[in-house]
C-alpha positions, 0 to 999 in steps of 0.5 A: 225488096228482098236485098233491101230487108237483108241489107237492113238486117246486116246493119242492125247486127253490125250497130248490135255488135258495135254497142256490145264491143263499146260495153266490153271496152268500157268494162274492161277499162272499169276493171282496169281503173279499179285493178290501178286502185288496188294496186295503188293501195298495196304499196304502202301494204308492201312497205308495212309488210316489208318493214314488219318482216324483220320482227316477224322473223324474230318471232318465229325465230325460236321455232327455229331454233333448237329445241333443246336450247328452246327448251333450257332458255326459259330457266336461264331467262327466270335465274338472270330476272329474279337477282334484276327485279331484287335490286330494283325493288331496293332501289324503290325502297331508297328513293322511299327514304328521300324524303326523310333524309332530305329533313333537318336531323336536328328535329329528330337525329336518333331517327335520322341516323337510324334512317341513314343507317337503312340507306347505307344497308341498301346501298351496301345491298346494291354495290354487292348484287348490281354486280351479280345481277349484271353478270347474270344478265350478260350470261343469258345474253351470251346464251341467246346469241349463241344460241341463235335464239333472240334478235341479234339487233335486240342484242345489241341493244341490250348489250350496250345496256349492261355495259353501261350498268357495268360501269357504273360499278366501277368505285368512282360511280358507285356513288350515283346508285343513289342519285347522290341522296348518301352525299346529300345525308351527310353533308346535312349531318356535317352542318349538324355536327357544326351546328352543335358545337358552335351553339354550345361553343361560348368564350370563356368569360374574362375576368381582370387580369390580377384575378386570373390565377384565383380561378379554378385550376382545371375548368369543367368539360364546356360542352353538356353530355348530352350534346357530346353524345349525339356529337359522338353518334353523328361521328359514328356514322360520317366516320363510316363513311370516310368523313373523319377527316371533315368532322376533325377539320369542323371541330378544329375550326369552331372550337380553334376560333372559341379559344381564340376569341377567349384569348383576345378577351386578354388584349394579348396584341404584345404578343406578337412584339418584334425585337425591332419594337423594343429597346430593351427588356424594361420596355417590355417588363410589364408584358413579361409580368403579364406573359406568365399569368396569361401563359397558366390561364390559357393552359390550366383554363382553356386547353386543359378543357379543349384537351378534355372534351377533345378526348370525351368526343373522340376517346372511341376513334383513338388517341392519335385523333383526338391528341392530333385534334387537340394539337391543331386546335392549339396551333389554331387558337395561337398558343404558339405565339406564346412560345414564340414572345418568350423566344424574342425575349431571350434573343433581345439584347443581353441586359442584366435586368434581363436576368431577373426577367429570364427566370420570370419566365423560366418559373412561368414555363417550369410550374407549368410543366406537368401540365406541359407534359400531360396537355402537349406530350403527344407525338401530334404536339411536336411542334409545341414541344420542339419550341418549347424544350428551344425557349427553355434552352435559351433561357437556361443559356442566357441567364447562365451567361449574364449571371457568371459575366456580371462580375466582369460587368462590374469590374469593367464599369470601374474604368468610368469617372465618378458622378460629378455631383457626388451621387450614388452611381446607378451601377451602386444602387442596382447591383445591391438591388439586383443581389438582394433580388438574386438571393430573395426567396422568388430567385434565388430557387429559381436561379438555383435550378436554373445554373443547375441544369445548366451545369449538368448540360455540361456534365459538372455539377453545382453546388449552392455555395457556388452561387452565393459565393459570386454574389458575395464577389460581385458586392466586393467588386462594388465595393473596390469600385467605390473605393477606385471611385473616391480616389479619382475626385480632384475635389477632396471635399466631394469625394468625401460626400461620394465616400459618405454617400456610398458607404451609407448606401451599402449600409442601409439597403443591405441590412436587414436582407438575406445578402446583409446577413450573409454580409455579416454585422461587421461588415455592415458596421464597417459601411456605416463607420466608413460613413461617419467618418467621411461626413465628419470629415466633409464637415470639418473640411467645408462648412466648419470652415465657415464659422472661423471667418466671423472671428471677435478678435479685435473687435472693442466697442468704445467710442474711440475704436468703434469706426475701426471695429466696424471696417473690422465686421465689413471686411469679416462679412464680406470674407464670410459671404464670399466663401459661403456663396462660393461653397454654397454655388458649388455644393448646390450641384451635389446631392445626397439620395438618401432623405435621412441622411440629406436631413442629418448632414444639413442640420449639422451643417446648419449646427455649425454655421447658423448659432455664430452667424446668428450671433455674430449677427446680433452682436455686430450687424448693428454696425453695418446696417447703419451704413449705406452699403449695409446690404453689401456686407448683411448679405444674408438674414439668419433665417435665409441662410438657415433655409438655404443650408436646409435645402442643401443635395437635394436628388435631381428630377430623373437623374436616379430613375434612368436606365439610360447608358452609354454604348457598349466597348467592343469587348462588350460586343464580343459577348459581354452582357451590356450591364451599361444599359442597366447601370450607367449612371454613374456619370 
């Protein structure tokens, strides 16, 4: 019994051992799950920690470092912030002027340049100390790397941060200190600037162009003072900022295109006429007319204002800018062209019309001179005045050149057959014409200085007689021309009409002028008794003639004789008829220019046949007009003849008015003026 109680006793101590090893094991596996968790949750500790140590070591860096370089770091740091925390307190200062310089200026330009002005200071302040606070900051920089002092990654960093603010220093980025809002001001004071001028930049009214000299000589400044003022204090501020250039080229544009648009009020499409396009100087004479009163509107009206307001709105920049601003407006309005149609004119085919126009237009250009002078003798203007000093050299030339060949011109036409009507030749009619031009007060000054200059080109002096002198050859030489002329007919009847005709046109159209005073009285007389002395011989020699045909001799009226004394009236009748048809059919195709004299000649030719046929008539037509064949031999009633001889050399449609010649002989082309063009109808 005992053995059993000890065995039961063992297995008990064995179960007892067993549940306290079970609670051991399973506290041990507890703690172990709970020791798996921590250590789960400490990773990402660790990971943090590791990832942290870096700025930690940053951190207790300076407890690191020397202490003396601890001890001055502070200084450098407070020296290289304070320039820094200046210039971005300036720059809050511009991004506080946007908003007013993003306005209109027209609402209020004094304040609007004043706040631009505060921008340009700031912005000024910035480009000098961006510099100064860079090269601070960088200095602390290379204290603190040298030194050991700071983060080498934070340098870096910061490194990389001032190289970029360093270049932006550089001049083409300078201008992104203010985001562009400097550009912006500007270009918004250059669209006042525009705005200004082309609100007070009106065309000139135009008036007809015969009134065009009547106006006042120098026309006011176009632009109130006001406007020129603030026009100047826009200049003041873009030309500190090199925009000088952009403001002349806005000025040039608005008030280049105001002239302009006063200039085409003028219809000056002639203007640009190619030698192509015209015949002759006649096809163009009106233009040239009208080329002179445009030319001294344009000068004295339009550019003597564009010279005044160029030199009022840029008088404070210098004269080279204003006069160069002045030349280019001139260039853009055109002013050009005008040069240019003179110079076409004188290169045009020499003509002796175009003598009188030559100094048309040298009168024009030479009353302008002064104006020429003061508006375009700037050193900007060289191109006007190139052009203009070639147009007047070609006028002075060509002019001289016709002038001294016209004799020769004459001389030359001699050659040419007579008008086969018995007119005066165009070449007669002109020449006296074109002479008492020459000498008149409007050319002969002219003309005058004009062979003057030309002379003392060649250094030889001219003396007016010279002048005279060969318009007097040149009279002669029309003169021996007449005289070559009324020898050359066949028919000595119409080269006594030519003879009259001629002598008389000589007589009346140079009397009472300066050539026929110069002439001289007898020689006037000389023409008009040249005159009277061919139409009596014209008379004599052909309608005097007439009457002798109408004799009475043998006419006897009895009853005996009266069969033959009308055979006698048939055969007189019928000889008076032919002879008048005949000179009647010739005559008919020859004129006399001159009405007064026309009238004179008929009504002595009318003298001289129409009382005896008349007569004759009343005394012996009755014994015709009974017979059969009466109307073959009363041919003609006395007021139809009388009427017929009144209509005599009456002047064709056309025939004196034209200017139309033959071509040019080669010596012509050689470098002869082409007087044919002018006066060629002597044929």
């Amino acid at each position: 019994m005992g053995d059993s109680v000890s065995g039961n006793g063992d297995d008990k101590g064995r179960i007892q051992n067993l549940i306290a090893a079970r609670k051991s094991l399973k506290l041990s596996l507890d703690k172990s799950k709970a020791l798996g968790f921590a250590l789960d949750k400490a990773g990402p500790r660790l990971d943090e920690i590791k990832q942290r140590l870096p700025s930690l070591e940053a951190a207790v860096r300076p407890i690191l470092a020397d202490e003396d370089a601890l001890a001055t770091v502070g200084g450098h740091i407070n020296r290289a912030v304070g320039p820094a925390a200046a210039v971005l307190k300036v720059f809050d200062a511009v991004h506080g002027l946007e908003k007013s310089l993003l306005s209109d200026p027209k609402n209020d330009l004094p304040g609007y340049l004043s706040v631009l002005k505060r921008l340009e200071e700031a912005l000024r302040f910035l480009g000098d100390n961006c510099g100064l606070a860079i090269q601070w900051l960088e200095d602390i920089v290379e204290y603190l790397e040298d030194n050991t002092v700071a983060d080498a990654r934070f340098l870096t960093n910061l490194k990389k941060s001032l190289k970029n603010l360093r270049e932006l220093q550089s001049d083409d980025q300078k201008a992104r200190l203010d985001g562009g809002l400097l550009d912006a001001a500007l270009d918004k004071l250059e669209g006042e600037f525009r705005r200004l001028l082309s609100e007070h930049s009106v065309p000139l009214p135009m008036s007809s162009p015969s009134s065009l000299g009547q106006q006042a000589v120098i026309a006011p400044s176009p632009l109130p003072v006001t406007v020129i003022q603030k026009l100047q204090a826009i200049l003041g501020r873009l030309i500190v900022n090199n925009r000088l250039e952009r403001c002349i080229s806005i000025y040039v544009e608005v008030r280049g295109s105001n002239v302009r648009a006063s200039l085409q009020a003028l219809d000056l499409d002639y203007l640009e006429i190619s030698i192509a396009e015209f015949n002759d100087v006649q096809s163009i004479e009106g233009y040239i007319a009208q080329w002179g009163k445009h030319l001294e509107f344009a000068v004295k009206h339009l550019f003597e204002a564009e010279y005044k307001l160029c030199n009022d709105v840029f008088e404070r920049i210098g004269l080279d800018v204003w006069m160069g601003c002045f030349s280019s407006i001139a260039a853009q309005a055109g002013f050009l062209a005008f040069l240019q149609f003179g110079k076409t004119v004188a290169e045009s085919k020499k003509d002796p019309i175009k003598l009188l126009k030559l100094l048309d237009i040298f009168a024009s250009l030479n009353k302008l001179r002064l104006d020429f002078n003061r508006l375009f003798g700037g050193a900007a203007c060289i191109e006007i005045q190139n052009l203009t000093r070639d147009l007047i050299k070609r006028v002075i030339d060509g002019a001289s050149e016709i002038f001294w060949e016209l004799l020769v011109q004459v001389e030359l036409q001699r050659q040419i057959p007579p008008p086969p009507d018995g007119g005066v030749p165009r070449l007669v009619s002109f020449i006296t014409d074109y002479c008492n031009k020459l000498l008149g007060d409007d050319y002969k000054p002219i003309l005058t200085q004009v062979l003057i200059i030309h002379r003392s080109w060649k250094h030889e002096r001219f003396q007016e007689r010279l002048l005279v002198t060969e318009v007097l050859n040149v009279i002669k030489a029309i003169e021996l021309n007449v005289e070559t002329w009324t020898k050359a007919y066949e028919d000595t009847i119409l080269s006594n009409l030519f003879a009259m005709n001629n002598h008389y046109h000589l007589y009346k159209h140079l009397k009472g002028t300066k050539l026929g005073d110069l002439l001289g009285d007898s020689w006037l007389r000389e023409h008009e008794q040249y005159k009277d002395y061919y139409a009596t011989i014209f008379l004599r020699d052909s309608w005097g003639k007439l009457p002798s045909h109408l004799s009475r001799e043998g006419l006897i009226l009895f009853s005996g004789g009266r069969a033959t004394a009308r055979d006698l009236v048939k055969k007189r009748l019928k000889t008076f008829n032919e002879a008048f048809d005949e000179m009647y059919r010739k005559q008919s195709n020859w004129v006399m220019p001159e009405r007064d004299l026309r009238e004179k000649t008929c009504q002595l030719i009318v003298q001289a046949v129409v009382p005896v046929y008349r007569s004759y008539m009343q005394n012996y037509g009755p014994l015709v007009e009974q017979d059969g064949s009466s109307s073959k031999y009363a041919k003609y009633s006395v007021q139809a003849l009388e009427q017929m001889l009144a209509s005599l050399f009456q002047p064709k449609p056309g025939r004196y008015g034209s200017f139309k010649g033959r071509q040019p002989s080669e010596k012509f082309n050689n470098g002869v003026a082409d007087l044919r063009r002018t006066a060629s109808a002597v044929v």
